[in-house]
Steps between C-alpha positions, in 0.01 A plus 500: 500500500629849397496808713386785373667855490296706726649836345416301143132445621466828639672657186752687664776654284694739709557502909524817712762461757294661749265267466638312837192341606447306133894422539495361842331214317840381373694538816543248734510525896888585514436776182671288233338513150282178434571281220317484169468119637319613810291834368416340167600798295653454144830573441424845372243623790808327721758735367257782548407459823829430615609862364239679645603316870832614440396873435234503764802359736715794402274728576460397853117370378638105594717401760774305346497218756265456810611487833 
C-alpha cells in the first residue's frame, strides 16, 4: 500500500517558513526533521519542507534541537 503525499493531496506548491505550526508536523520530539519514510512526503515536498525547517530554524522560528 502506497502513502500518499499530503502536500500532493492538498496541492501545495510552495511553503512559508513561518508557517511553524504546519512544519511542526515533520519534526520529531528531539526537533530533528522526519524522514520522507516516516511523513510520507515525495521526494520533492521532502526537499521543500526540509528548506523551509532550515530557514524557519535560522530565524529563531524552530529550535534546532529540544532540550
Amino acid at each position: 500500500m502506497e502513502k500518499n503525499c499530503l502536500l500532493c493531496q492538498q496541492n501545495i506548491i510552495t511553503l512559508d517558513y513561518k508557517n511553524t505550526e504546519f512544519l511542526r508536523q515533520f519534526l520529531t520530539g528531539q526537533a530533528k526533521i522526519l524522514p520522507s519514510k516516516r511523513s510520507g512526503t515525495c521526494n520533492k515536498h521532502q526537499r521543500l519542507v526540509s528548506s523551509s525547517i532550515k530557514r524557519a530554524r535560522f530565524m529563531a522560528l524552530l529550535p534546532f534541537t529540544s532540550r
